[in-house]
C-alpha positions in Angstrom: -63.5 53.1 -0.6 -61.0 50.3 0.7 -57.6 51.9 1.4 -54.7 49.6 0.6 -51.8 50.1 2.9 -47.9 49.1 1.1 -45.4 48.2 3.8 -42.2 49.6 2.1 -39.9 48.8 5.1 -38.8 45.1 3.5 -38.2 46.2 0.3 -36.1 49.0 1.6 -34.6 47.0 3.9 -33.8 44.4 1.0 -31.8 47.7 -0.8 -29.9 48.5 2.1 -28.5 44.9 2.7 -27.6 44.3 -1.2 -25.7 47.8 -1.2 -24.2 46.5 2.2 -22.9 43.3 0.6 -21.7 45.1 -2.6 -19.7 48.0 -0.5 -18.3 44.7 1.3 -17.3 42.6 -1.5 -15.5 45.8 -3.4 -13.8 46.3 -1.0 -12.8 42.5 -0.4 -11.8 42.6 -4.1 -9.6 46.2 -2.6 -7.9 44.3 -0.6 -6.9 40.9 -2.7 -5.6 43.2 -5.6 -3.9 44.9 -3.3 -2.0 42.1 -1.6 -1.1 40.0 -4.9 0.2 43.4 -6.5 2.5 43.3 -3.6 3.1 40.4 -2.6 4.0 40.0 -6.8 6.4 42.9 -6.0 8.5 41.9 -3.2 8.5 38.3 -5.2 10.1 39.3 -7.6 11.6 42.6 -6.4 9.9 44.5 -8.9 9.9 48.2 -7.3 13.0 49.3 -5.6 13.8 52.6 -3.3 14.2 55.2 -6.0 12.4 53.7 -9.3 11.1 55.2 -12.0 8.2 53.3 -13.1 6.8 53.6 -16.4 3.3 52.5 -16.5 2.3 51.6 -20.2 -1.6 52.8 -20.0 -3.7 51.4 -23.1 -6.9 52.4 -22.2 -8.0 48.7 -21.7 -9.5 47.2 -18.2 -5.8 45.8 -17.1 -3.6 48.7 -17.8 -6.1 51.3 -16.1 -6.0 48.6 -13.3 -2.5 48.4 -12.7 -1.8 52.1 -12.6 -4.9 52.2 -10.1 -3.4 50.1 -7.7 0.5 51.0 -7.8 -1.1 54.5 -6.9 -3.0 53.0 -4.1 0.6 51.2 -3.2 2.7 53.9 -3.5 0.7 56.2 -0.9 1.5 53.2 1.7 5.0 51.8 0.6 8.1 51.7 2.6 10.0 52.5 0.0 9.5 55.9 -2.3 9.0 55.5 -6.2 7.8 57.5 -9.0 5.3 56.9 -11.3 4.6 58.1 -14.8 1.8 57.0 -17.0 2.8 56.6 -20.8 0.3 55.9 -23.3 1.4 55.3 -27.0 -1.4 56.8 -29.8 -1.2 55.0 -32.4 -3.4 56.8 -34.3 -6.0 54.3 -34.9 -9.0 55.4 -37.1 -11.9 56.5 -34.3 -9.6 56.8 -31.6 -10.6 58.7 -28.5 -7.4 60.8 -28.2 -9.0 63.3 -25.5 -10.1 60.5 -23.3 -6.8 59.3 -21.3 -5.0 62.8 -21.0 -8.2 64.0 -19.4 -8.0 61.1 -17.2 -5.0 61.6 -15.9 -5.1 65.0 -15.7 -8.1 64.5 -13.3 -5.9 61.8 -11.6 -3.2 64.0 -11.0 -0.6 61.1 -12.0 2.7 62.7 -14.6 1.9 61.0 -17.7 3.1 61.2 -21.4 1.2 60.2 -24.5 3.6 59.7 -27.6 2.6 60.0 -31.6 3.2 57.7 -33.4 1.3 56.2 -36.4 2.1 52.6 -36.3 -1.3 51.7 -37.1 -1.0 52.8 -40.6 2.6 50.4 -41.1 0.5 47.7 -39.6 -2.1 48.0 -42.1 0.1 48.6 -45.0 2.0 45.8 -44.4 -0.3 43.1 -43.3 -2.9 41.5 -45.7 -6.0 41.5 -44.4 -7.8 39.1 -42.6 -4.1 38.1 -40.7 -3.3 38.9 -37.2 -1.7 42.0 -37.1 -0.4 41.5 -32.8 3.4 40.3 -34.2 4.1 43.5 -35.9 2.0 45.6 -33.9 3.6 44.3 -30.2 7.5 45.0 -31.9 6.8 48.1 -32.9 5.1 49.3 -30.0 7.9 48.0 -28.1 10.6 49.4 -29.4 8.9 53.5 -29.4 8.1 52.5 -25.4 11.7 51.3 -24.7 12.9 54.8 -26.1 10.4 57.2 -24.1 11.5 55.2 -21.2 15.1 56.1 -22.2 13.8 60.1 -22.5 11.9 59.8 -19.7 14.5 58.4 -16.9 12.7 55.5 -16.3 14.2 52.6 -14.4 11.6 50.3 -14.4 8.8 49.1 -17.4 5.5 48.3 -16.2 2.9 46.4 -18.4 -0.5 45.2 -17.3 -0.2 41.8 -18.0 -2.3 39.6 -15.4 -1.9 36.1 -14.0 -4.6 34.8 -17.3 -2.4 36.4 -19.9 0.6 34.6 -18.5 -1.4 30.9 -18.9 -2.6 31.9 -22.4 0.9 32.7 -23.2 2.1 29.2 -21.3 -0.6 27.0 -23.5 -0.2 28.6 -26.6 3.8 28.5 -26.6 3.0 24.6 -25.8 0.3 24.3 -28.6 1.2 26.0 -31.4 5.3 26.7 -30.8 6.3 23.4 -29.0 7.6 25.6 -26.0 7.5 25.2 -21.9 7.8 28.9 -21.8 5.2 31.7 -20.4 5.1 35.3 -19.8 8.0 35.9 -17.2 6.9 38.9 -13.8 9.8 40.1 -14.8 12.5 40.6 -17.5 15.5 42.4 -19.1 14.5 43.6 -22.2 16.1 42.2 -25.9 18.6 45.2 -25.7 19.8 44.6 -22.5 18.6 48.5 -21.5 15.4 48.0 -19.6 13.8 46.1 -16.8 9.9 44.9 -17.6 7.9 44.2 -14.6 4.1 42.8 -14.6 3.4 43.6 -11.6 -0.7 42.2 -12.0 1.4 38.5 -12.1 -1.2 37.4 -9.8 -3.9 39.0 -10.5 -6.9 37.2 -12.5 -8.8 38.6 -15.4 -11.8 38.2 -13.5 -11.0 40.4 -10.5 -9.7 43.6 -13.3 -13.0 43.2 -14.7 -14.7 43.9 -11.5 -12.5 46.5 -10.4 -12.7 48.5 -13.8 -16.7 48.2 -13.4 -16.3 49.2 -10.0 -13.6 52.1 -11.0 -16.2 53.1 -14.1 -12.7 53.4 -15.9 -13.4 55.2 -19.7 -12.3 52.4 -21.7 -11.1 52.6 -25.1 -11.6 49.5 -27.3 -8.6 48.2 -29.7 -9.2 47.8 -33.1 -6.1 46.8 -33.8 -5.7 43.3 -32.4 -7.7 42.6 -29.4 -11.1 42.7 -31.7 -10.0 40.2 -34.0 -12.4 37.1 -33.5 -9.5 34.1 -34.9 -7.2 35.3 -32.3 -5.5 31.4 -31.0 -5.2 33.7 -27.5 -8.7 34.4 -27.6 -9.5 31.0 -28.0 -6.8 29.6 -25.1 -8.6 32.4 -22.6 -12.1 30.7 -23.5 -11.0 27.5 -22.8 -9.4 28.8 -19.5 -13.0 30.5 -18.4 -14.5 27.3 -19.1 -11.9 25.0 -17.0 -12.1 27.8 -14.4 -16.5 27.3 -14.4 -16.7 23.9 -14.7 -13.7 23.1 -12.6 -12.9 25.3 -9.9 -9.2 25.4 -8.3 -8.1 24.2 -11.6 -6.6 27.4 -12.9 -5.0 28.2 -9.8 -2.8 25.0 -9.6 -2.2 25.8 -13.2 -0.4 28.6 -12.2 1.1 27.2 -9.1 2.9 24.6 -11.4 4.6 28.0 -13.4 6.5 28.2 -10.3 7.0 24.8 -9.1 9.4 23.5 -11.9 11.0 20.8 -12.0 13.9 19.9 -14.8 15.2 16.7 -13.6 11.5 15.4 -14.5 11.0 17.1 -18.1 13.3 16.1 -20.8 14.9 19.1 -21.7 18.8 17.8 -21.5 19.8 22.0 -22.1 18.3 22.6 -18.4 19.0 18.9 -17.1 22.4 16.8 -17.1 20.6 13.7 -18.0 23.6 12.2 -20.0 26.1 13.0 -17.1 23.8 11.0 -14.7 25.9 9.0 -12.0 24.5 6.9 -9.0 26.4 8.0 -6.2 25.2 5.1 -3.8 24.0 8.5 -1.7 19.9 8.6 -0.9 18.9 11.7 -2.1 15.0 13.0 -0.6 14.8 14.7 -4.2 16.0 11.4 -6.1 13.1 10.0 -8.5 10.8 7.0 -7.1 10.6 5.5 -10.7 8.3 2.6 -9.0 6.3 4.1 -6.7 2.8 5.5 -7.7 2.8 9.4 -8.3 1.8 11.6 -5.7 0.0 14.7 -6.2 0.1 16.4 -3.0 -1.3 20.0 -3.8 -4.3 18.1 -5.9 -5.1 16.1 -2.8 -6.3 19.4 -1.4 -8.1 20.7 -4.3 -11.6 20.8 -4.9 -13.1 17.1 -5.5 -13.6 18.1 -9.8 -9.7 18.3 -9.7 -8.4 15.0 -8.0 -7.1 11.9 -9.4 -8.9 8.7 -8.3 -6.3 6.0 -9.4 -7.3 2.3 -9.6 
């Protein structure tokens, strides 16, 4: 009989180096959330010494996310904050209402979950077959702006990433004729509350790894995020398809959110165009109407992103 010996030293081998990389690369990803979180933070001076911060947990990727990593913050911060996770029921048909306070019971993190059946106004008043996130996002804000009240909080934290704030930015422009995104931070309608998004820099792409990483128990919506005609749905594909075939693209996207510029748009509200004066005075910001336009940050981007002008 011939004996057939296996060497199973390279394929164990092979094991070891792929759970090497992935162990590296985590905690890579670790890191960058990390960093933008708080580097969003002191940008914006989101968290101050002595804030209350209401973290709105939905049970989707981005929400269990950001009250991940504001934990991880807050164990190494300079400054001391509270944190309290609130999560709003709003009684949707097949929803798992055991799953988050178990979570967060397990994660030791003070949290509230507040009643209230808004799904069943949202049906009732919207036909069918319509998108239900205008009435849904109102009502929800006003019950969270009140528990904040109830619960002391000083600060409302939402889990809105760097994606959502483009989506918001192209759809305002499509479909609303509007230069206007999702803002890091804000004072609410009322004047009452501060709304933070701390995950400002944060792209989809990296929640989606972490909450696979995190084996968070995700709970689907059934209100609006699973409705297929979405406009926002579509915006985000088109975003994951600049971001593939063009890489660098979405970044400078975002970069331009925060490199505005009035004098060179023609809103006349945020520009005095009609009290305009030449002062005889060079000016290093004064337009170059004849020169050819330079696009300094593109010249560093990635070759599928620069401008070859003839």
């Amino acid at each position: 009989m011939n004996a057939v010996w296996i060497d199973e030293a390279p394929a164990a081998a092979d094991a070891t180096a792929n759970s090497l990389k992935i162990e590296r690369e985590t905690h890579k990803l670790e890191k960058r959330l990390c960093r933008q979180v708080g580097q969003a933070i002191v940008d914006y001076n989101m968290i101050e010494e002595g804030d209350k911060v209401m973290v709105c947990v939905s049970g989707g990727k981005d929400s269990y996310a950001l009250l991940d990593i504001l934990l991880k913050l807050k164990a190494r911060a300079p400054i001391h904050f509270d944190i309290v996770a609130v999560n709003l029921d709003q009684k949707q048909p097949g929803f798992p209402e055991e799953v988050l306070p178990k979570y967060l019971s397990d994660l030791g993190v003070d949290f509230h979950i507040e009643n209230q059946d808004t799904y069943s106004i949202v049906k009732r008043v919207i036909p069918e077959g319509k998108t239900t996130c205008g009435l849904c996002s109102r009502l929800r804000r006003g019950i969270l702006y009140r528990v904040a009240d109830e619960l002391g909080a000083t600060k409302v934290a939402l889990g809105h990433h760097r994606d959502d704030m483009l989506q918001t930015f192209f759809l305002n422009m499509f479909f609303a004729g509007k230069l206007k995104s999702m803002p890091p931070k804000l004072v609410s309608d009322d004047g009452k509350h501060i709304v933070i998004r701390p995950l400002a820099y944060v792209a989809e792409k990296d929640t989606v790894r972490w909450a696979q990483h995190r084996e968070f128990p995700i709970i689907p919506c059934t209100l609006c995020g699973s409705q297929e005609n979405l406009q926002r749905k579509q915006v985000g594909e088109m975003l994951r398809e600049w971001d593939k075939k063009y890489p660098g693209r979405v970044e400078n996207m975002f970069t331009a959110l925060q490199n505005v510029v009035p004098s060179h748009l023609l809103d006349g509200t945020r520009h005095d165009f009609k009290g305009l004066k030449a002062t005889g005075v060079a000016d290093d910001d004064g337009d170059k109407a004849f020169d050819t336009p330079s696009f300094d940050l593109l010249s560093q981007a990635p070759s599928a992103l620069r401008i070859v002008q003839g």
